[in-house]
PyMOL CGO cylinders between C-alpha atoms (Angstrom):
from pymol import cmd
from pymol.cgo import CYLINDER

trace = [
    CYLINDER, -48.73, 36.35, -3.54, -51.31, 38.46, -5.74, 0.3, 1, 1, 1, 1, 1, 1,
    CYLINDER, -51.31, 38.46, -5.74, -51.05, 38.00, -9.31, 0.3, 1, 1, 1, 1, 1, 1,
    CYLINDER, -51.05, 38.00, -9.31, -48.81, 42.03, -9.36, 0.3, 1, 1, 1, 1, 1, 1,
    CYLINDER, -48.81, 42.03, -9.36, -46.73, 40.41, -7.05, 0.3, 1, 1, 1, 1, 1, 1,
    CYLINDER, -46.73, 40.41, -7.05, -45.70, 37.38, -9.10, 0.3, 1, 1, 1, 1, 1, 1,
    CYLINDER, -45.70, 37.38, -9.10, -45.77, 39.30, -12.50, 0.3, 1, 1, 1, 1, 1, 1,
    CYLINDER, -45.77, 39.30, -12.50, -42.76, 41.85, -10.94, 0.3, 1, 1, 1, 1, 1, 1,
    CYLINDER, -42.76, 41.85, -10.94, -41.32, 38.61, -8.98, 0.3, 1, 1, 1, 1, 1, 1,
    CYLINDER, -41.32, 38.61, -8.98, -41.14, 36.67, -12.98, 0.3, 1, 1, 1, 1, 1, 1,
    CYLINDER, -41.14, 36.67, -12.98, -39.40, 40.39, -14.27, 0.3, 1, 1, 1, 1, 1, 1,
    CYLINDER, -39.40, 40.39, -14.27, -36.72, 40.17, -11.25, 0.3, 1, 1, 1, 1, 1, 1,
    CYLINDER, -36.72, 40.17, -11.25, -36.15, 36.58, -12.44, 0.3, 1, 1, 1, 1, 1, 1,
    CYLINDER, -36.15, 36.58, -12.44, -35.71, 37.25, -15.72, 0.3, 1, 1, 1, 1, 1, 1,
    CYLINDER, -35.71, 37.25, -15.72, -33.82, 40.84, -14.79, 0.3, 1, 1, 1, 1, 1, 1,
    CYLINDER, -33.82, 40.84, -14.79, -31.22, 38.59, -12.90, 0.3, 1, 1, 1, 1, 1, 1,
    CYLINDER, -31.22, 38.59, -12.90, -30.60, 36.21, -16.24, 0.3, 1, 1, 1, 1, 1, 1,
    CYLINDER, -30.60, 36.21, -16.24, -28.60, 39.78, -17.51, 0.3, 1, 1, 1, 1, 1, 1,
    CYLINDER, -28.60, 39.78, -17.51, -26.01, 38.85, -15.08, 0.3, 1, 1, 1, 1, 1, 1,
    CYLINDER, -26.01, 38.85, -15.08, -25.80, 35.22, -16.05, 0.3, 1, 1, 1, 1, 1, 1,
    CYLINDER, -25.80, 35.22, -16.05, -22.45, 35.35, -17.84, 0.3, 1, 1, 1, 1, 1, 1,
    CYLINDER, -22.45, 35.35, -17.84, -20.49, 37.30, -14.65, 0.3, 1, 1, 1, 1, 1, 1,
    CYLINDER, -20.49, 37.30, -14.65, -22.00, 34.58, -11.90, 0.3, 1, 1, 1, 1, 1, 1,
    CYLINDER, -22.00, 34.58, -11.90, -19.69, 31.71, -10.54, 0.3, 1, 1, 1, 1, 1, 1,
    CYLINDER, -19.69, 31.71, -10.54, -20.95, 28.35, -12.22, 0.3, 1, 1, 1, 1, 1, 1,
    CYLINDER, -20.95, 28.35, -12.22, -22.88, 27.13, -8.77, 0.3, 1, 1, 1, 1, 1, 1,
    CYLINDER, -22.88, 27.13, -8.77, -25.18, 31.10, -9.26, 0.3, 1, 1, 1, 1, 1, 1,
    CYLINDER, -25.18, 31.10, -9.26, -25.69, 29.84, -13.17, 0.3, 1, 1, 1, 1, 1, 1,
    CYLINDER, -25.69, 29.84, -13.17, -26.55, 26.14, -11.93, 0.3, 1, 1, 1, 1, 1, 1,
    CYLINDER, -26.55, 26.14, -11.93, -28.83, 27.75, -9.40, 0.3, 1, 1, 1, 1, 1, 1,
    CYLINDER, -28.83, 27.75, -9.40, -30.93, 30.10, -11.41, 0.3, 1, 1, 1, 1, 1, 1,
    CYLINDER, -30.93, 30.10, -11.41, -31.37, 27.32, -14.11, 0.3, 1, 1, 1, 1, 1, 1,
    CYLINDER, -31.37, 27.32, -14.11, -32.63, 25.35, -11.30, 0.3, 1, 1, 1, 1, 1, 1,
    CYLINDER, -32.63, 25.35, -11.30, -34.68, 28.16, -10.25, 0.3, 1, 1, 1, 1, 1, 1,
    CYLINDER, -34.68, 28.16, -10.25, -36.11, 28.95, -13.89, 0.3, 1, 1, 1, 1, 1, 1,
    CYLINDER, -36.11, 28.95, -13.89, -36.83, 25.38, -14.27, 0.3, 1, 1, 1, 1, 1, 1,
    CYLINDER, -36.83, 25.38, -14.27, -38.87, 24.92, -10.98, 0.3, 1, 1, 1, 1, 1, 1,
    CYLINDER, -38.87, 24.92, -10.98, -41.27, 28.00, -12.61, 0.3, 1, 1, 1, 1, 1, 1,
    CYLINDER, -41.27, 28.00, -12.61, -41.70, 27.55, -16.04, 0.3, 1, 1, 1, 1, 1, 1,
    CYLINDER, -41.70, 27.55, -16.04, -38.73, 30.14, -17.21, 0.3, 1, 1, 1, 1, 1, 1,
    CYLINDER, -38.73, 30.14, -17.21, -36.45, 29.19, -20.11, 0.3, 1, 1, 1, 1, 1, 1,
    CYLINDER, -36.45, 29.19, -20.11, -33.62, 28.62, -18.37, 0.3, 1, 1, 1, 1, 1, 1,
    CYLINDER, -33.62, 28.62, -18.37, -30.35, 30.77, -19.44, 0.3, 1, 1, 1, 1, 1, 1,
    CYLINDER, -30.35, 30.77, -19.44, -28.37, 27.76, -20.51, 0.3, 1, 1, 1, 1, 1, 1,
    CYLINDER, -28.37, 27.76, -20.51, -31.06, 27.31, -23.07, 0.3, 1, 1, 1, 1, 1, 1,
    CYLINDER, -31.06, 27.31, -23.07, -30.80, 30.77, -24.33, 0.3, 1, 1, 1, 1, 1, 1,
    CYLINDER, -30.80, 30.77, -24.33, -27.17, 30.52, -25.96, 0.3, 1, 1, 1, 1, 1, 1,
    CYLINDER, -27.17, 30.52, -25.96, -26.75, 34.07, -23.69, 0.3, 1, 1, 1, 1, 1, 1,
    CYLINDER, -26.75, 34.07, -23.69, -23.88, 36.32, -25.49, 0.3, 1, 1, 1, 1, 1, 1,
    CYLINDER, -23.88, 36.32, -25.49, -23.37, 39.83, -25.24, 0.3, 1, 1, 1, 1, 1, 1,
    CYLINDER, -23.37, 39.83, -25.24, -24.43, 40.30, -28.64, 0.3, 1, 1, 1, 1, 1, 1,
    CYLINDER, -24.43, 40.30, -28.64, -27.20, 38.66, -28.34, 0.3, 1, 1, 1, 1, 1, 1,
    CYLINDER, -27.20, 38.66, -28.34, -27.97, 40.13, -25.50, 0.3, 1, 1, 1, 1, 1, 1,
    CYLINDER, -27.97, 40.13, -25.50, -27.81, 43.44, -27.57, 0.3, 1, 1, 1, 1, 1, 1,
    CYLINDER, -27.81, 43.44, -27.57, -29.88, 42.03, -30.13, 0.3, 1, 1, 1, 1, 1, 1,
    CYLINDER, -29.88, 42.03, -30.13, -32.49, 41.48, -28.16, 0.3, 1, 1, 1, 1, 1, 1,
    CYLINDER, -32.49, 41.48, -28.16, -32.80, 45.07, -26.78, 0.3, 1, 1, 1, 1, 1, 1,
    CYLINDER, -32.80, 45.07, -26.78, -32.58, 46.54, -30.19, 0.3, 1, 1, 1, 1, 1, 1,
    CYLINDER, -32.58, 46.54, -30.19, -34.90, 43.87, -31.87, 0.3, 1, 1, 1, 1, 1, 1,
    CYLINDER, -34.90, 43.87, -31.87, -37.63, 44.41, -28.35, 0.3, 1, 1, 1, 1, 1, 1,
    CYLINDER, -37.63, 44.41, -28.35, -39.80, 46.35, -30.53, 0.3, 1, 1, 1, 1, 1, 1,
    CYLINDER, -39.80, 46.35, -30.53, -40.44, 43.00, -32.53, 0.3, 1, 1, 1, 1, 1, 1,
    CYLINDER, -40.44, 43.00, -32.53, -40.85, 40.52, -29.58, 0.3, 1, 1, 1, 1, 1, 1,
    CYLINDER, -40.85, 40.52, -29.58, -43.96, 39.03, -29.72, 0.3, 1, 1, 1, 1, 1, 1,
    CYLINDER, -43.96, 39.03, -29.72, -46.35, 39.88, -27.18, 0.3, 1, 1, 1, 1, 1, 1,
    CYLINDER, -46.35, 39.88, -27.18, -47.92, 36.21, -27.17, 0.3, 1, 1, 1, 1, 1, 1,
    CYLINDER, -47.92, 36.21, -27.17, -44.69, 34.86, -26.10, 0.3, 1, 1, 1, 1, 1, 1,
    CYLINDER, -44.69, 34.86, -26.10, -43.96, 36.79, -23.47, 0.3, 1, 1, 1, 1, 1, 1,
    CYLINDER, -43.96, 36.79, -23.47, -47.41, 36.48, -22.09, 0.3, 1, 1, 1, 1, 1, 1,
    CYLINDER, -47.41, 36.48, -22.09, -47.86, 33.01, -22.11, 0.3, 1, 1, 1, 1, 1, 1,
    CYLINDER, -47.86, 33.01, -22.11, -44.50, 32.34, -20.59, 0.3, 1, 1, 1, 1, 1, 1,
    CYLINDER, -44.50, 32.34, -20.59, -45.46, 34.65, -18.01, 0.3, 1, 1, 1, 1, 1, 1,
    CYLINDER, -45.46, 34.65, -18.01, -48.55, 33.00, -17.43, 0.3, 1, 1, 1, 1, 1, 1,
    CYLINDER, -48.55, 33.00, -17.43, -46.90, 29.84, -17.42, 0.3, 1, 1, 1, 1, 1, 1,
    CYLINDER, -46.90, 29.84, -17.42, -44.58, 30.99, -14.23, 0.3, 1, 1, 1, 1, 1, 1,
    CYLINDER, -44.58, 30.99, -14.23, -47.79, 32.64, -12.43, 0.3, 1, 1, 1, 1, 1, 1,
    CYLINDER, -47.79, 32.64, -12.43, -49.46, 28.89, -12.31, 0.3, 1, 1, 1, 1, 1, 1,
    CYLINDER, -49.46, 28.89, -12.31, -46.69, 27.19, -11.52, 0.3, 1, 1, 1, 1, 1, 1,
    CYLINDER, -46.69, 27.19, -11.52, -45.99, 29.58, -8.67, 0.3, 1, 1, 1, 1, 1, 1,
    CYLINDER, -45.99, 29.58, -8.67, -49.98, 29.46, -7.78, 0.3, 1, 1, 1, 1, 1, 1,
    CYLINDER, -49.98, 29.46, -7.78, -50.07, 25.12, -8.26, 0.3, 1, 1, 1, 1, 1, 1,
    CYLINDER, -50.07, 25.12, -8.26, -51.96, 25.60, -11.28, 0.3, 1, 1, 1, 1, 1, 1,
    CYLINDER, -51.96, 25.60, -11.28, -49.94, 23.10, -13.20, 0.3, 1, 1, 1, 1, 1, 1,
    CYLINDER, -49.94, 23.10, -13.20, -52.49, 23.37, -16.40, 0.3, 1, 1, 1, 1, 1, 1,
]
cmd.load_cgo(trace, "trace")
């Protein structure tokens, strides 16, 4: 995979923690699992609610863009075998 590739592959990923709360428990267990294996927070971590979840979209303006970068970064090296 080329580095555009894995950076829309980590947005799917994170895109599919939106329907966390409506999977079975084995689907939650699983994408932990999955988050865990590349260097995403997994969901379980995030205390997900819907209004948090709202909170989020209306306070996306002040995410900060270090954070999201170096998590993404984090997921494109594990994927790669960069484990640094």
């Amino acid at each position: 995979m080329n580095k555009e590739e894995l950076e829309k592959l980590y947005h799917l990923l994170n895109d599919l923690g939106w329907e966390y709360q409506r999977m079975s428990r084995d689907g939650q267990e699983t994408l932990d699992q999955i988050y865990a294996m590349v260097g995403i927070e997994p969901m379980e971590d995030r205390s997900v609610s819907v209004e948090a979840n709202m909170s989020l979209v209306e306070d996306d303006m002040s995410a900060d863009p270090d954070d999201i970068e170096f998590e993404k970064n984090v997921f494109i090296n594990r994927i790669k075998g960069n484990n640094d």
